[in-house]
C-alpha positions in Angstrom: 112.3 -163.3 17.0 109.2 -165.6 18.5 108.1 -165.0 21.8 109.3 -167.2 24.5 107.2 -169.4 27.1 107.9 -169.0 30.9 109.4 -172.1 30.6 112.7 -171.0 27.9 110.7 -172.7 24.6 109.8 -170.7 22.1 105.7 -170.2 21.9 104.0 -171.9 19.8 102.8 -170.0 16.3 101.0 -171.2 13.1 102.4 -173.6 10.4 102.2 -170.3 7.5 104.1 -168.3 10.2 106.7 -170.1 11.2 107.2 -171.3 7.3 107.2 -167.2 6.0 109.9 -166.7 9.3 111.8 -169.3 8.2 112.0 -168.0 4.4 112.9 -165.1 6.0 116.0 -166.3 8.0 117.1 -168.0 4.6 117.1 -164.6 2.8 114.8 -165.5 0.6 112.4 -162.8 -0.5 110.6 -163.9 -3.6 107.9 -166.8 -3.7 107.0 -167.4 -7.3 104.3 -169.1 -8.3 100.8 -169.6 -9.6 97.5 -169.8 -7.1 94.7 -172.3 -6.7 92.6 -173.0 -4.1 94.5 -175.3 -2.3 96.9 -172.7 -1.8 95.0 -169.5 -0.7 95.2 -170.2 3.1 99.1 -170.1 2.6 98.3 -166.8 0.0 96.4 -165.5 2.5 97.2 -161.5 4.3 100.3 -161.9 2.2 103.2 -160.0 3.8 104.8 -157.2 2.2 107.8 -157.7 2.6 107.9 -161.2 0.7 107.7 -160.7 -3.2 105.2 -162.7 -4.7 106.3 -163.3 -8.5 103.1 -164.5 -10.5 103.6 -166.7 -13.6 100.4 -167.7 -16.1 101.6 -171.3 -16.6 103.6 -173.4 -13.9 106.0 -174.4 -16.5 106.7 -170.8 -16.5 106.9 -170.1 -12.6 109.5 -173.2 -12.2 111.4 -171.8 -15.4 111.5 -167.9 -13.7 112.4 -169.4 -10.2 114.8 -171.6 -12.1 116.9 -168.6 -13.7 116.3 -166.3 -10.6 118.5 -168.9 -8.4 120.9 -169.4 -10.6 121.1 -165.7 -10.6 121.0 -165.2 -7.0 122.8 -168.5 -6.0 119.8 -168.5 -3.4 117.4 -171.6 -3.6 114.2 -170.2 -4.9 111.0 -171.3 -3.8 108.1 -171.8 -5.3 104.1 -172.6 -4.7 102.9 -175.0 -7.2 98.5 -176.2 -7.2 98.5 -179.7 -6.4 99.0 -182.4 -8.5 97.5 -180.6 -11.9 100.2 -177.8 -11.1 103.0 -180.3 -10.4 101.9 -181.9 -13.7 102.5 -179.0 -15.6 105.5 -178.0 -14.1 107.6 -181.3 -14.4 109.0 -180.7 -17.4 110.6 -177.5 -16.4 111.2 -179.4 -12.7 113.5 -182.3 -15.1 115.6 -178.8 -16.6 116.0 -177.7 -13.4 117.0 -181.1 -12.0 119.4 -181.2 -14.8 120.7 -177.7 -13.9 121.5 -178.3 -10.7 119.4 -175.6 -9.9 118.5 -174.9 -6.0 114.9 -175.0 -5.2 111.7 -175.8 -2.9 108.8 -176.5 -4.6 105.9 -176.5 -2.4 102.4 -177.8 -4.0 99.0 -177.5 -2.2 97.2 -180.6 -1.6 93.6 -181.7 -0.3 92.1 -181.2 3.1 93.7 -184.4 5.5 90.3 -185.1 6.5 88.9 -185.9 2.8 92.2 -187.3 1.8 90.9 -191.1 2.2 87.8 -190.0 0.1 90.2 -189.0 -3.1 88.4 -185.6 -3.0 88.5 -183.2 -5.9 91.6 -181.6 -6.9 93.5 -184.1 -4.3 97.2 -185.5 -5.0 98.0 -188.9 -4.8 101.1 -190.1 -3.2 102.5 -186.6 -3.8 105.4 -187.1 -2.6 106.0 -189.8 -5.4 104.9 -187.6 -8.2 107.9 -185.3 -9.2 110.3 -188.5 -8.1 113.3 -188.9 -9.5 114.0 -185.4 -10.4 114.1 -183.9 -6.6 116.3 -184.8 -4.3 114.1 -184.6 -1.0 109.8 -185.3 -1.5 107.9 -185.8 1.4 104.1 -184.7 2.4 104.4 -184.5 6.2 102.9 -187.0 8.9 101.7 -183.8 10.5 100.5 -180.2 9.6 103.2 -179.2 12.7 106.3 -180.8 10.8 106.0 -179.2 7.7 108.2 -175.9 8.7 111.2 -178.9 9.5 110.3 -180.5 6.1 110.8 -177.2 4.2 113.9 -176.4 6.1 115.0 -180.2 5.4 113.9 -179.4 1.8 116.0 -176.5 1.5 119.2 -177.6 3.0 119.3 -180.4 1.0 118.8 -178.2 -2.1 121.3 -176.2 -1.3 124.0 -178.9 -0.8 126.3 -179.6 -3.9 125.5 -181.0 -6.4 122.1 -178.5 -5.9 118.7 -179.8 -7.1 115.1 -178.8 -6.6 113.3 -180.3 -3.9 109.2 -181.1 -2.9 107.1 -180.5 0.3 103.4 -181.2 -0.5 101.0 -179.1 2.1 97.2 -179.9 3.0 95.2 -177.5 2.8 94.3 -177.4 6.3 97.9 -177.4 7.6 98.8 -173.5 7.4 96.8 -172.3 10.0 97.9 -175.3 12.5 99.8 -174.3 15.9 103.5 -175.6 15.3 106.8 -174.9 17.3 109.5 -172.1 14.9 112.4 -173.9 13.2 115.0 -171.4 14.0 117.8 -171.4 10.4 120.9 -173.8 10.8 124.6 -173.5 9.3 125.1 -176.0 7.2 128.5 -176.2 5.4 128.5 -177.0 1.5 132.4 -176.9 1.0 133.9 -180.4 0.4 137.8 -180.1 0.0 139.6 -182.8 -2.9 141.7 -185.7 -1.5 145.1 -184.6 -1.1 147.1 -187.6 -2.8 144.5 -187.5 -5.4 144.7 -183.9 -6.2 148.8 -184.0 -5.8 148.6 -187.0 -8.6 146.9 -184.7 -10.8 149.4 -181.6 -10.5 152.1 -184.2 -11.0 150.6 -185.5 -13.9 150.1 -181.7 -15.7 153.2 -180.9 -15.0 154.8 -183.9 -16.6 152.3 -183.4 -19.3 153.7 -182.7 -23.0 149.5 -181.7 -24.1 147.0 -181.3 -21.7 143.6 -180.5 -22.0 141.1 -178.6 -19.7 137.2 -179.7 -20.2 135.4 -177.1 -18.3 131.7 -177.3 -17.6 129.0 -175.8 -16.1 130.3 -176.7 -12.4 133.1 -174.1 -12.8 130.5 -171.0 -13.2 127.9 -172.7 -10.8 130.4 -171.7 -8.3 131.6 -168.3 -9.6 134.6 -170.0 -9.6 135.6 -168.6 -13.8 138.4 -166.2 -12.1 140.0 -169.3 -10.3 139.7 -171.4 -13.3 141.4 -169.1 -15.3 144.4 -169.1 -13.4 144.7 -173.2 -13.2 144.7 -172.6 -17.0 147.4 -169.9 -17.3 149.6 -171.9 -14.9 149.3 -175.0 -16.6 149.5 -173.7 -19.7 146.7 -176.1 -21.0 144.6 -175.4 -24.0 141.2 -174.9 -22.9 138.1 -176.9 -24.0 133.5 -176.5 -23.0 132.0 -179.5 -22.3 129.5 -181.1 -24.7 125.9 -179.6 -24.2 127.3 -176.9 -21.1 124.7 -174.6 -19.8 127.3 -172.1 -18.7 130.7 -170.0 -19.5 133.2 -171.3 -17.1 135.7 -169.6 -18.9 136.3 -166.0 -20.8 135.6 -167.5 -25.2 138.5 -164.6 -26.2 141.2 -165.8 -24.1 144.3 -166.9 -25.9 144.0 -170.5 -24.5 140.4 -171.2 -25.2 140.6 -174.0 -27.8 136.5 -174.3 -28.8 133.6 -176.6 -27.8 133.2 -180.4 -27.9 131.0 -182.2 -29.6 128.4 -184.4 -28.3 129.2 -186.9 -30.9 132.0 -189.6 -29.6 134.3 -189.3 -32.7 134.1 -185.9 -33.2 134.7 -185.0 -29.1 138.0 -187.7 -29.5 139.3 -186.2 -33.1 139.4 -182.9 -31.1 141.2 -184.3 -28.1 143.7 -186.4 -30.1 146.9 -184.2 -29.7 146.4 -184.1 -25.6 147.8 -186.7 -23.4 145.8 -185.6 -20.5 142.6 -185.0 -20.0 141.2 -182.8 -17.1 137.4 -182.4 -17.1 136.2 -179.8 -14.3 132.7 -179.0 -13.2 131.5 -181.8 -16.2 130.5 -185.8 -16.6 133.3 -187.6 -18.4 131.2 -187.0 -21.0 128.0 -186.3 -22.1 126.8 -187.5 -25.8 123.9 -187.4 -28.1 124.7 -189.5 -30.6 126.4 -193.0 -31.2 129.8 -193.7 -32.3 133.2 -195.2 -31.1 135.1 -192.8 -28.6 137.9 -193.5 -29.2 139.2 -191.2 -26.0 138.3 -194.1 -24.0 140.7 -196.6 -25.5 143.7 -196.0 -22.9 146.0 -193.9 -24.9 145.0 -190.2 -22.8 144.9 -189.6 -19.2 141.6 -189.0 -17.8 141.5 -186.7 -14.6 137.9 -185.6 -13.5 137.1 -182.5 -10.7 133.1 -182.8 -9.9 131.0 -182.0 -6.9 128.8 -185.1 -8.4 129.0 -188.2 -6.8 126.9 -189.5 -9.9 129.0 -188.0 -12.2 131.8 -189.3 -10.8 130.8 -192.8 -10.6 129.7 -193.4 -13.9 132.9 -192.1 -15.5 134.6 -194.7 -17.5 138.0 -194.4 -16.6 140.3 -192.4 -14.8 140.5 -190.7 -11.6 137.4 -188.9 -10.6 137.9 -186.9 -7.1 134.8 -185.2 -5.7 134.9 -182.0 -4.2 133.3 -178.4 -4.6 135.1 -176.2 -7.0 136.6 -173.0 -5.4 138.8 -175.3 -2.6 139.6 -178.3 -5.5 140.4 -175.5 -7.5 142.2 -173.4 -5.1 144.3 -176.1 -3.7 145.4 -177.2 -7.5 146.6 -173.9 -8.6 148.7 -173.8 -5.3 150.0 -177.1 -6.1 151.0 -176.9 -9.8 154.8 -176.4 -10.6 155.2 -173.5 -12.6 155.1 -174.9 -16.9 157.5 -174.0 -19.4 155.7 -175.8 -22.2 155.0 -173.4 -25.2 151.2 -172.0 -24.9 148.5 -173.4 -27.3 147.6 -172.0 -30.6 145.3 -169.6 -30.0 141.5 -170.3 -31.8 141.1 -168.8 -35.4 138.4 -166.6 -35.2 136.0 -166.5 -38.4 135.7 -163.2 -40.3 132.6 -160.8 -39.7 130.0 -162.2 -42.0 128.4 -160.2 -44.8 124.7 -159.1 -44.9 122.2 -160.5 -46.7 118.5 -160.9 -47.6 117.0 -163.5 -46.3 119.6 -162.7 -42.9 121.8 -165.0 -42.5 122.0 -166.7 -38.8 125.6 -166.0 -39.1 125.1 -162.5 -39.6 122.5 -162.1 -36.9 124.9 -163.6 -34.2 127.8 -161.3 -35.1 125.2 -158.2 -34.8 124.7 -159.2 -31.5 127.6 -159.6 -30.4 128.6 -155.7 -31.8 125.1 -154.4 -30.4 124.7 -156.5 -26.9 125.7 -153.9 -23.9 128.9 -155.7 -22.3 127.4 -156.5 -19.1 124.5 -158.1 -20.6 123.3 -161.9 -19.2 122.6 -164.1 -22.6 120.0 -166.9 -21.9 120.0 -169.2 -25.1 117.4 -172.0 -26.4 118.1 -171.6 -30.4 119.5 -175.6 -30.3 119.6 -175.6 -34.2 121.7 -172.2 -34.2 124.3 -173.1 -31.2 127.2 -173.8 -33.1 127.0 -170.7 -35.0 126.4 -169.0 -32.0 129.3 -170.0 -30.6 131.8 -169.0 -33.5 130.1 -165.3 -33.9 128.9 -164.7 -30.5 131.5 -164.9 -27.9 130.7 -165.0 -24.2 133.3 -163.2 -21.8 132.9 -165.6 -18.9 131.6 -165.7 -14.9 127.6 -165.1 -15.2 127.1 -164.1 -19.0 125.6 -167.0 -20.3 122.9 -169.6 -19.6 121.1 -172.4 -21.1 119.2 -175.6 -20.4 121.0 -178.8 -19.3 118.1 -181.0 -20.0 117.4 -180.8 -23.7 113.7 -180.0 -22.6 112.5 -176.7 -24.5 110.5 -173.6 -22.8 113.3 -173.2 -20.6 114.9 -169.9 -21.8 112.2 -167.4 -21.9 111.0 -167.8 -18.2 114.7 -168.2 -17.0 115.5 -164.6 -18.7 112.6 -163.4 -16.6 114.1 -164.7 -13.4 117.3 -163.8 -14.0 116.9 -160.1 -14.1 114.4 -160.0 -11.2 117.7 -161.9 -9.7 119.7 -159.3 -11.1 117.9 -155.8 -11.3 119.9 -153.2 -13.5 121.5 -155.4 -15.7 120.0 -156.2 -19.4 118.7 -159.9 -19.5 118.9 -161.2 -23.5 116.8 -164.2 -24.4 118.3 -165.5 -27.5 115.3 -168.1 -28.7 114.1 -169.7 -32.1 110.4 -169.7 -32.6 109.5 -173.3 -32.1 111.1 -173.2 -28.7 109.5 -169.5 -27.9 106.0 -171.5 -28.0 107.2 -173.9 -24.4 106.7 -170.9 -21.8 105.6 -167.7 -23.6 103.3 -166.9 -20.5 106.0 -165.5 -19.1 106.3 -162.3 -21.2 103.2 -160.9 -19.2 105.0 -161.2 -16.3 108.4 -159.3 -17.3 106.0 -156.7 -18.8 103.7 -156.5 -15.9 107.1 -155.7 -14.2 108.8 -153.5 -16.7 112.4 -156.0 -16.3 114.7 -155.2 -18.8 114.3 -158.4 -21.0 115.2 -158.8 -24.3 113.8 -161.3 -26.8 115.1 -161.9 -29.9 113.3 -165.4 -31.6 115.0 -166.2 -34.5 112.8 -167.3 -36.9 113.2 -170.0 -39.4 109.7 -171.6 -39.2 110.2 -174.9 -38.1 112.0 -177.0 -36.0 115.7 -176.6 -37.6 116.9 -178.9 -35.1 114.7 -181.7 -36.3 115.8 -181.0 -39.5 119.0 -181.4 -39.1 118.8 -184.8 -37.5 116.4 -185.7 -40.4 119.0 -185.0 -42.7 122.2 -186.5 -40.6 119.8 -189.8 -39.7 118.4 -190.2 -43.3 114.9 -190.0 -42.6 112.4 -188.5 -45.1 109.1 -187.2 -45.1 108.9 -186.3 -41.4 106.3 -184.6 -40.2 105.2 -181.6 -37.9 108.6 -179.8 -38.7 107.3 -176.8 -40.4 105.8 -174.0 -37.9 104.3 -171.1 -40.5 103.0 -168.3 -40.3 103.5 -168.1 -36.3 103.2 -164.1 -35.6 105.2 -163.3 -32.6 104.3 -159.6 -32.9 101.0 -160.2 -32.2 101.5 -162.6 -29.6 104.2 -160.3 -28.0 101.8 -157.2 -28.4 98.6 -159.3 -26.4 101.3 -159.8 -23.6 101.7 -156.4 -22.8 105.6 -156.3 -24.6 106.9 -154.2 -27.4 107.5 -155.8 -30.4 109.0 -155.9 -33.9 109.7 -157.9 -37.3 112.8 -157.8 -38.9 113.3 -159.7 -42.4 116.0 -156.8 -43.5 119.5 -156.8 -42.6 119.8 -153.3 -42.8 116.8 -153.1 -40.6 118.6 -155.0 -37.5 120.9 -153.6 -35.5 119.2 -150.2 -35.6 116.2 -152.6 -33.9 118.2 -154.6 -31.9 120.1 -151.3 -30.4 116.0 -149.8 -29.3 115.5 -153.4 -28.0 118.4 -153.2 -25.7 117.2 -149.7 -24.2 113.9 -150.3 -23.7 111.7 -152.3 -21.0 110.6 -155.2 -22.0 110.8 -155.9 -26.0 110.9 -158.9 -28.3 112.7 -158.3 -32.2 111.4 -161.1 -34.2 113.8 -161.9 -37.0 113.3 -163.6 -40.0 116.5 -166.0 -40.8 117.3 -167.7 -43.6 115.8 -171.2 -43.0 118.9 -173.5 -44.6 119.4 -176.8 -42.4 122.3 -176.2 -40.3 124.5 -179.8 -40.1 124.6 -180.3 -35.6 126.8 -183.7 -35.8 129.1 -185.1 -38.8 128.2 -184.6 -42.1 124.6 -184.4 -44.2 124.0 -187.7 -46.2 
């Protein structure tokens, strides 16, 4: 605790101080990030009992801190080099915007006194730079306000829907006398409206079909267990959001009906049969392509559960009620009458596939899924592979799976990285292809520099199959810069520091995908058949 003055008031200690305290009373222990010189006073006598995670690029550090709160359900923080860091690192500072990921991002910025010179290395209007993709930005009037503008910045990060945040710091402002900011409560529970939420259990109990979309929200707030029992009360067939970056609910229970489309005719062929529509923890909905959606014409019930005001105002129709999932959830399942309406058909899973030379993506999935240790975290960025994925490799719910919200690629590979410094013990899996292994690969050095117990396993199919795809659907010829050869992702691994290995034999990969899982840090490179999987209706 700080020393008190004669007078009752705390005494006065320096701006780096009173921030590292205040990190402290927060519980958070890690700093990631990746040093210039406007940051050494801050890096300065570092304390030991404060981690300090070192990525190579920033992309990387905001993609580790990314997964590492998401893991942690902490707000991570992280020290970005001025505006050239901040640069770098917006991409992955979109991702985690579109996460919803919990973070302050502090940057170093120019000496105040040389500010009005535009010095070297100096930001202008920081606080504008990262705009609109944090929800707090500010560069303090004074060097003694910027403790209250990092607790500011981490409260409001916290608060649901959670977002990264921005404090930009002169240089000269760490070693300035400032005042402690002593940690608030500051309550992030909002409970649903009552008549809105008793209109909804009305409504699924009078329902003849009903449908649960569930989406990220629902395992954002560990709330899977509670989610599963809305479903088995209601009796509702359960449906994943378009493009959702988490398992919100358990892919083998009898009542999970599949994933939605981010196409509007194919999401409304497969909600047809249901007269109501719940969509929990998810916009109301989230597309990719065009099309008529024809779930929008009137004839199904729209209900919507989000802790995003945003989300909820741009919904088309319906009811939307706002509130954070545990209590929304918690006070529906008290409120639904007990269902006698016959269960849904359960899902139709596909056979095993067979082996085969080139591998198959199909058969590569299955694998691991039978190799994978059961309490394993799967982070995914294979975009072209993702149906497949999703028939073969079936995710058991709360905390097993994550992916990127944003569309934005280098996400996964730093992510896995955070997450198991998040979560120490438990295998981390990177599933990736190889154009999107090439975003944030940096951060290999720093899971072997640390001997995590990361996974990688880039499926190969050199080039962007995604693109492809949509070249196909679209009817676009003779695009270029799809193909990615010769790429050696051994070597690459190898110069990292990781253990690595080529597989272009099916009989070769589990035996090299069970080592991977036991060792340290590894990355199995396999070669895939390269056919152009079809992501939205059907190839022209």
């Amino acid at each position: 605790m700080p020393s008190k003055k004669p007078d009752g008031r705390n005494a006065a200690t320096t701006v780096k101080q009173a921030t590292l305290d205040l990190l402290r009373g927060f519980n958070i222990r890690t700093v990631f990030g990746n040093p210039g010189s406007t940051e050494l006073p801050f890096l300065s006598d570092w304390p030991k009992d404060i981690d300090y995670v070192l990525g190579l690029q920033e992309a990387s550090v905001v993609g580790m801190a990314d997964g590492y709160a998401q893991a942690t359900r902490n707000a991570a923080f992280v020290n970005l080099h001025s505006a050239a860091g901040v640069g770098n690192a917006l991409g992955a500072i979109y991702t985690a915007h579109r996460n919803q990921t919990p973070m302050v991002i502090t940057a170093g910025q120019q000496a105040r006194s040389i500010l009005p010179l535009q010095a070297f290395l100096y930001a202008e209007r920081a606080s504008e730079f990262p705009r609109p993709y944090v929800k707090f930005s500010v560069e303090p009037a004074r060097a003694e306000d910027v403790p209250a503008a990092i607790a500011r910045a981490y409260y409001a990060a916290m608060q649901p829907p959670c977002g990264p945040t921005f404090v930009s710091v002169p240089i000269d402002d760490w070693t300035h006398a400032t005042q402690p900011v002593e940690p608030r409560h500051v309550t992030r529970d909002s409970a649903p409206d009552p008549d809105a939420l008793q209109a909804l259990a009305t409504a699924l109990g009078k329902s003849k079909h009903p449908a649960l979309v569930v989406g990220p929200g629902v395992d954002r707030a560990g709330a899977v267990d509670l989610m599963v029992q809305v479903a088995e009360k209601a009796r509702a067939a359960v449906w994943v959001s378009p493009f959702s970056a988490r398992c919100s609910f358990p892919e083998r229970h009898p009542q999970f009906a599949g994933f939605l489309h981010a196409s509007p005719a194919q999401l409304s062929d497969a909600l047809r049969d249901h007269d109501l529509v719940v969509v929990i923890g998810a916009p109301v909905f989230t597309f990719h392509v065009e099309g008529h959606a024809a779930i929008f014409d009137g004839n199904t019930t729209i209900f919507q559960i989000t802790d995003d005001p945003t989300a909820a105002s741009v919904a088309p129709l319906g009811t939307s009620i706002v509130a954070t999932m545990k209590p929304a959830l918690s006070a529906l399942l008290a409120l639904l009458p007990t269902s006698k309406r016959a269960l849904p058909p359960a899902r139709v899973l596909p056979p095993p596939p067979a082996a085969a030379d080139p591998i198959p993506a199909e058969y590569l999935m299955h694998a691991l899924a039978t190799t994978m240790p059961a309490d394993a975290a799967l982070v995914e960025e294979v975009p072209s592979h993702r149906p497949t994925m999703q028939k073969y490799l079936l995710m058991p719910g709360q905390d097993s799976f994550y992916t990127m919200s944003s569309g934005g690629l280098g996400y996964a590979m730093p992510a896995s990285v955070g997450i198991a410094l998040g979560q120490p013990g438990r295998r981390t899996v990177c599933l990736i292809g190889d154009g999107s292994a090439m975003y944030s690969l940096q951060s290999l050095w720093t899971a072997a520099q640390r001997k995590l117990p990361v996974t990688v396993v880039v499926i190969n199919n050199s080039g962007y199959g995604a693109m492809r795809s949509f070249s196909q659907v679209m009817q676009v010829r003779n695009v270029p810069g799809l193909d990615l050869p010769d790429i050696d992702f051994v070597k690459l691994a190898g110069g990292l520091g990781c253990e690595a290995v080529r597989v272009s034999k099916a009989a070769e990969l589990v035996p090299a995908l069970k080592r991977a899982f036991t060792a340290g840090t590894s990355l199995v490179e396999v070669i895939v058949d390269s056919a152009v999987p079809i992501l939205y209706g059907q190839k022209h």
